[in-house]
N, C-alpha and C positions, 0 to 999 in steps of 0.2 A: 470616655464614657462618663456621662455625668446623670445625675437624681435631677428633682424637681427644677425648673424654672423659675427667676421670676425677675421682673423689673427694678429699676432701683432710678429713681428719678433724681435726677438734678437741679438741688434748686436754683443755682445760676443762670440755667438755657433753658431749651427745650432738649437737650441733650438724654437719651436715652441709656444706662451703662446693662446689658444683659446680663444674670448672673444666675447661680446656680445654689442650692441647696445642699450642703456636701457634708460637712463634717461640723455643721454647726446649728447644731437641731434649734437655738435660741437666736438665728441670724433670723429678725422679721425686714420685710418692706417698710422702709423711711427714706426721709429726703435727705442727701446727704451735702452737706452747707461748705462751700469754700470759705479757708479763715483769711485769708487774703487772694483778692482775682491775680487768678494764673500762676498764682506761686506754690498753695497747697491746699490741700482738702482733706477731711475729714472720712473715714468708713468707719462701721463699726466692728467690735472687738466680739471674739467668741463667746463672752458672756455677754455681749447684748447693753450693758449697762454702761458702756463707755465707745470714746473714739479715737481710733487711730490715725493720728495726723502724718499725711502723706506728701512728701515735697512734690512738685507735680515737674514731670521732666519738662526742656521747651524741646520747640520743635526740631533743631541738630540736634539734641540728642534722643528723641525718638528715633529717625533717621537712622542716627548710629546703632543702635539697637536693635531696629527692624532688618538690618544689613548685616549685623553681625556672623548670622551663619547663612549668608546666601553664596549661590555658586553659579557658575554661568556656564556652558561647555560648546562651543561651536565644534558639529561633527564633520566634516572637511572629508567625507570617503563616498560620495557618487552614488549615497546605498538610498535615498529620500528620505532622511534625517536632518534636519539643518541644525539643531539645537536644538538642549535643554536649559531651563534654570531650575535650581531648587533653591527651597529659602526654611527655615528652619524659626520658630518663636516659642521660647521655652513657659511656659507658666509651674510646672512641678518643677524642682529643682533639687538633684541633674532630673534633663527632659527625658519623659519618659519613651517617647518617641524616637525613632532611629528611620534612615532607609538607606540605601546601598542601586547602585550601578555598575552593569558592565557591556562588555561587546567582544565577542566572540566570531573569527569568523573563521566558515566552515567549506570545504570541498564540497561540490555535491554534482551525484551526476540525474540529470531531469530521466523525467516517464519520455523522453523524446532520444535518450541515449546524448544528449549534451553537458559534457562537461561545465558545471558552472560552479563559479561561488556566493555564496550571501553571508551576511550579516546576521548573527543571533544579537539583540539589542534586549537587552533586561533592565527593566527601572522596575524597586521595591519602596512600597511604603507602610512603615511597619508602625502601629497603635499600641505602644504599649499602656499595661494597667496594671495595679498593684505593686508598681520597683519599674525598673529600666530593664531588668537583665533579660529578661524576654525576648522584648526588641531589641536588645545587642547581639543574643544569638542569630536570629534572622538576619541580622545586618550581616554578620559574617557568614553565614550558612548554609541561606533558603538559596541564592543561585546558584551556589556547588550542588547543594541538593538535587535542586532539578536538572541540572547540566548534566550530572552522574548518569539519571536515567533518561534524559533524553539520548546521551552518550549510547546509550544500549538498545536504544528503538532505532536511531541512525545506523543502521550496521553498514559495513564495509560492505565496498563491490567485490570484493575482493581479499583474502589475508592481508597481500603485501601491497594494497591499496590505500592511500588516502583517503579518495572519495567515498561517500557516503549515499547510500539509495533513500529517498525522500519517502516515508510511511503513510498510511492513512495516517486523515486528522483525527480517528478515534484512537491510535495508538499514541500520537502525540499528547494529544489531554489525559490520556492516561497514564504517562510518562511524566507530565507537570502534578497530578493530581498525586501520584509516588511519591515522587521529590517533596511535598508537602506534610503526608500522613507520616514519611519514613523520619522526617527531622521532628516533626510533634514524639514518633514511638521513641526516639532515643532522646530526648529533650524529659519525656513525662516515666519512662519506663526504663529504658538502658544507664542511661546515666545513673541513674537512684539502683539499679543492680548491682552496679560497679562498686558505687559506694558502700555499700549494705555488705558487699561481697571482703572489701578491703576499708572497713573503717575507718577515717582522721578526719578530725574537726576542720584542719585547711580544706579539705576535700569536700566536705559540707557542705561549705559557704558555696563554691563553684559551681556545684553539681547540682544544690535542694533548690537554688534560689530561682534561677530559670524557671524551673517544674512549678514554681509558689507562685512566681508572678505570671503575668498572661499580656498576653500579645496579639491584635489582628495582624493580620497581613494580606498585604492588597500587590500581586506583582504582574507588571504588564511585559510581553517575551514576544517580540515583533522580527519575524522574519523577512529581512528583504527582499529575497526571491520570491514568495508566495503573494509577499504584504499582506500577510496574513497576521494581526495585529490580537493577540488572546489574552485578555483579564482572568485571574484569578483573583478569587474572594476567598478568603477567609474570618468574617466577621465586619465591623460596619465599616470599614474606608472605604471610600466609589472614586471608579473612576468615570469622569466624563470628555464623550468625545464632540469637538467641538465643529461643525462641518457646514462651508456655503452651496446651499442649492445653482440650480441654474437661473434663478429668479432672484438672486444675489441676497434671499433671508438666510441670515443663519441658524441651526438647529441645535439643540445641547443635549445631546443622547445618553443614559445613565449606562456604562458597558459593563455596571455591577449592582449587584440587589443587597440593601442593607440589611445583614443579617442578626436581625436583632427578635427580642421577644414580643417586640411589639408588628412583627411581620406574620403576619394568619398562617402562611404557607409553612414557616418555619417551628411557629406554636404548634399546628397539627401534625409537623413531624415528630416534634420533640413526644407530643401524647401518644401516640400509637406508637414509639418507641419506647415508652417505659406504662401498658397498662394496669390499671389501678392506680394510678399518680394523676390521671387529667386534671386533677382539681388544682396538684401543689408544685408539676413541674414548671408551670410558667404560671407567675404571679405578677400581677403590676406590669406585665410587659418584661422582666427576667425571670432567667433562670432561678428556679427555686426560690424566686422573689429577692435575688440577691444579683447576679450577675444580668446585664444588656447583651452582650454577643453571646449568640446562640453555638456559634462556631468560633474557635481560639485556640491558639498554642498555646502551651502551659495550663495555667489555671487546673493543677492537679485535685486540687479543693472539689472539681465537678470531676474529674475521672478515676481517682483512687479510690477504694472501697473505705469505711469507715476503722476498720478495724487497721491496716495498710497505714492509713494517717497519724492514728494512734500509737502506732509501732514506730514511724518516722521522728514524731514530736518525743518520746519520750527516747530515744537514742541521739536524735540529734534538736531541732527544729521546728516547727512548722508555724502553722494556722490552724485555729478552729473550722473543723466541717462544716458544712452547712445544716441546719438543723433536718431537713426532712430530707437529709440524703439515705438512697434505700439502693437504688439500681445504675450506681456511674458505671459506663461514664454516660455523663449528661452532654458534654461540649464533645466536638470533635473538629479538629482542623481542616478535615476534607473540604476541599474548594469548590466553589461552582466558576466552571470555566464557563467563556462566554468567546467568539471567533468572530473579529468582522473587517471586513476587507476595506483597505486603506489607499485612497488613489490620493497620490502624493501631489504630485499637480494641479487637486483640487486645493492644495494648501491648508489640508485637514490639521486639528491640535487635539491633542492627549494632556486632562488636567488628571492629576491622583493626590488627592488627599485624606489626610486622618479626616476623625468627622467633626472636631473644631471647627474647620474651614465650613462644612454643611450646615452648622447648626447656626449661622452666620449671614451664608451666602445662599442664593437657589443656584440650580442649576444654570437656569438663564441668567442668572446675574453676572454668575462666574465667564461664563462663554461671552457674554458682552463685555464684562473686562477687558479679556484678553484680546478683544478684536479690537475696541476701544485702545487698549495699548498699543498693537500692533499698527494704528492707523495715525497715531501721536509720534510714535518713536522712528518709525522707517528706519529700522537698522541697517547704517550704511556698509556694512560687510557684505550684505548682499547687493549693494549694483553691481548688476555687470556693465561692458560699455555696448552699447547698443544705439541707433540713429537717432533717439531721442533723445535727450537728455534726461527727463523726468521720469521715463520709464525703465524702471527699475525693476529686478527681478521682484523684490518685496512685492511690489504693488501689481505685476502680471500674477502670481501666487494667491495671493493677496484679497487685494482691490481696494478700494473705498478712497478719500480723501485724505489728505496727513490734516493732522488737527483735529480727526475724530468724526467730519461731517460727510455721515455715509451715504447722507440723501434721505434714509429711512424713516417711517414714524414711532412716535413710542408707542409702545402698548399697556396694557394694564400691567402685566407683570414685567417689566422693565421700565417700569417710574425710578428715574433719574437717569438713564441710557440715553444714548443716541443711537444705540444701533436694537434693531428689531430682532428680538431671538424666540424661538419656539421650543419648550422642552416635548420631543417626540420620542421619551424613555419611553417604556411599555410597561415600567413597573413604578410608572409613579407614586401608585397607594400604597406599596412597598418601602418610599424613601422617607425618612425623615425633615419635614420642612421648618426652615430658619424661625429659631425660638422667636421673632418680632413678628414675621410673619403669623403664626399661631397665635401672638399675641393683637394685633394687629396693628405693631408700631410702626410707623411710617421707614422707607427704605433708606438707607444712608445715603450720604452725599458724596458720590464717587469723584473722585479725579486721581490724574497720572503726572506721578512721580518720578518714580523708579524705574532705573535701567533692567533692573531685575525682574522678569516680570510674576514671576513666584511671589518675591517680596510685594509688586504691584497687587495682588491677589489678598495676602495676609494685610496689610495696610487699609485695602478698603474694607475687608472684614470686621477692622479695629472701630470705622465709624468713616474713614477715604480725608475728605476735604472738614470736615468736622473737626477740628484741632482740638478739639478740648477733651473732646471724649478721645480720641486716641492716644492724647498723653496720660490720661489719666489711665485706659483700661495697661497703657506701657509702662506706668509707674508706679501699679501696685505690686507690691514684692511678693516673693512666694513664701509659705505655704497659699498667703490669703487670697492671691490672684487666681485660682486654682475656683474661687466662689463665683468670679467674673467669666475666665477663659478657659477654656483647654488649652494645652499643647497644641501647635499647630506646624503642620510637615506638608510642606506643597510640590509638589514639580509636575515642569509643564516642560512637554516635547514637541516639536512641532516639525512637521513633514513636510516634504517642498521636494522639488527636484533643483540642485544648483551646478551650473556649470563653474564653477572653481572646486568640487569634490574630484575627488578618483577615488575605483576600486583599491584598497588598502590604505588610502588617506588618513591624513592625523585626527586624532580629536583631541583638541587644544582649550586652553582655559581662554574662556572670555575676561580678560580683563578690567570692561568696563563695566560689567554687573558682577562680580568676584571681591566678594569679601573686604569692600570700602578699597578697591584697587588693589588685591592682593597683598593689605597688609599684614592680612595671616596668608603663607602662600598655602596652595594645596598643588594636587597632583592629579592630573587628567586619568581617568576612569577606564584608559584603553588597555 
């Protein structure tokens, strides 16, 4: 969540670095001079009167640092899942961002009296703001949450039954919309009772700090039997679905509406939820002229009563209220679900990110990346053998050329693609568009690196084939990088049908986009 915009030129190139307004009310717009090329450069310092010489990383160790926290996961279970990557890029430091994966799979008997099973598949991407603790809660919490009460919309067919009768979709969203509000009410409410009830300062830290800091959360919960693929929102992370027609364009669908103060829909709720405030509930595009998500875990600041705060701060901790707080709560985490049907064999992709990645990328830019990568890389775990040689399941799912040449032409809003993409959200007055855009800087200079293609995603956000500017936006350190970038949290799923999956198959770490070859190892997500 970041305050003003604004450019910051470089007087070496034509290099553009975006940056923000945050915590240095005397950062103005100036050019900023390298003291020697390619070695280090110059920003300025919070009081404005001087500069802070920055060694500028080279390009292995940008590299290494853009890979630092990615992960790769080949799904191997026949459920139309092929893969995920995430990739992770800190600027707060620890990042305030977190997300969490799982997969669950379920008994169930169809409206036809057939026994079957699917897949529950959950990817979460959690925005933290004000601390990390927010989104460390979600990471551990938001899909037990909702597993609990999807757990009790699925009933048995029976007591001494496993399987499970399949509900309305209106009892399903309301099952994930629980699991949501019920981990906000003990996050912002139960936890701080408990405490209040059995006082200790260890207990404080644990229990105030969640409630103090604040957190979006964006989780997508994709059933393989329905392929029924459902976004929740809670505040501005989006996900985008990325899909080829029959006319081989592709399309970048927004399957979440940025929930911010700067959305009319979301302003006029907030006014006719608390009347006699229209003038001071949303200001500047926030909350009370202080907060951007309209919707958010924690952030007690907008839902404790003022007297409630005053009680906590002087017993243990807190924050300053907002000044014109009169009627919280102000925020509330209730999601807007959104349901749309996933044919796998169209070789449909699911992007979720914080909104780092948006204030960077458009929608179409993002979706031609990844097709752009996907047409570069041809990951060979998917051929199968088949009479041709070249035809490869990638490229029957798929399509296009390897090396990126789709045939297509570029369009206005894909300057610097090769591939043709159309954003067909519904709510694009709704989203927020990439600070250069708005400003009308020319688009970066894309190219494919990376095995990873999360990482591929976060890299060209940074400036892509631009080497100067992404070492540079990679080599300023935090808190000051935080004036350039946000926090950035990516993962990208991607659907297919593969003949080497089976029902109950592995999901196994990809070792060639996993953490510089699994130097740090992790542990598969099953």
């Amino acid at each position: 969540m970041k305050a003003t915009k604004l450019n910051i030129a470089l007087g070496v190139s034509s290099v553009v670095l975006l940056g923000s307004l945050v915590a240095y009310p005397l950062f103005k717009q100036e050019a900023i001079a390298l003291e020697s090329p390619a070695q280090t450069f110059g920003i300025p310092r919070a009081n404005g009167n001087s500069k802070q010489s920055i060694t500028m990383m080279t390009p292995l160790q940008v590299s290494s640092k853009l890979r630092e926290l990615e992960e790769s996961y080949l799904v191997e279970r026949g459920q139309g899942v092929l893969r995920y990557d995430v990739a992770q890029l800190p600027s707060n430091s620890p990042i305030e961002d977190d997300r969490s994966e799982r997969i669950v799979q379920v008994p169930l008997i169809t409206p036809d009296d057939k026994r079957n099973s699917t897949d529950w598949m959950f990817w979460g991407v959690y925005d933290g703001h004000g601390g990390w603790t927010t989104s460390a809660k979600l990471r551990d919490e938001l899909i037990h949450s909702v597993l609990t009460e999807l757990d009790k919309s699925y009933v048995k067919s029976s007591s001494d039954s496993v399987y499970r009768l399949i509900p309305s979709p209106e009892i399903i969203n309301n099952a994930i919309e629980k699991g949501f509000v019920k981990l906000d009410d003990e996050i912002v409410y139960r936890s701080v009772e408990r405490l209040l009830a059995n006082p200790t300062k260890a207990g404080a830290a644990e229990l105030i700090a969640p409630a103090l800091s604040g957190s979006c959360g964006l989780l997508a919960f994709y059933d393989t039997h329905s392929k029924d693929l459902r976004v929740a929102v809670t505040g501005d992370s989006r996900a985008v679905l990325g899909t080829r027609g029959a006319d081989g364009e592709w399309s970048a669908c927004a399957l979440s509406t940025d929930q911010t103060g700067s959305n009319e829909e979301e302003a006029a709720r907030l006014r006719s939820e608390h009347p006699g405030e229209e003038s001071t509930v949303v200001r500047r595009g926030r909350v009370l002229g202080g907060l951007e998500p309209t919707r958010a875990f924690g952030d007690a600041r907008y839902k404790w009563t003022k007297d409630f705060q005053e009680r906590i701060q002087k017993s243990f901790f807190g924050r300053r209220s907002p000044q014109e707080l009169k009627t919280p709560p102000y925020v509330t985490a209730r999601p807007v679900i959104t349901t749309t049907k996933i044919k796998p064999e169209n070789g449909d992709f699911l992007v979720m990110a914080t909104d780092g990645l948006f204030e960077m990328l458009s929608n179409e830019e993002i979706v031609g990346l990844v097709v752009e990568w996907m047409q570069a890389k041809q990951p060979q775990y998917l051929t199968v053998p088949v009479k041709e040689k070249s035809d490869s399941l990638w490229t029957k799912v798929f399509g296009g050329k390897k090396g990126g040449d789709s045939g297509t032409s570029i369009t206005a809003d894909n300057v610097g693609l090769t591939v043709r993409v159309r954003d067909t959200s519904l709510n694009r007055e709704a989203q927020k568009q990439p600070i250069r855009r708005r400003q009308g800087a020319p688009p970066p200079n894309f190219t494919v690196e990376d095995e990873n293609v999360s990482t591929h995603l976060i890299r060209n956000a940074l400036g892509g084939g631009d080497i100067e500017q992404v070492s540079m936006l990679a080599s300023i350190p935090s808190p000051i990088s935080r004036n350039y970038r946000d926090d950035l949290t990516v993962t990208v799923v991607f659907f297919g049908n593969s003949l080497q999956g089976e029902e109950g198959g592995s999901v196994r770490v990809n070792d060639l986009a996993t953490r510089n070859n699994l130097k740090n190892p992790v542990k598969s997500k099953l």
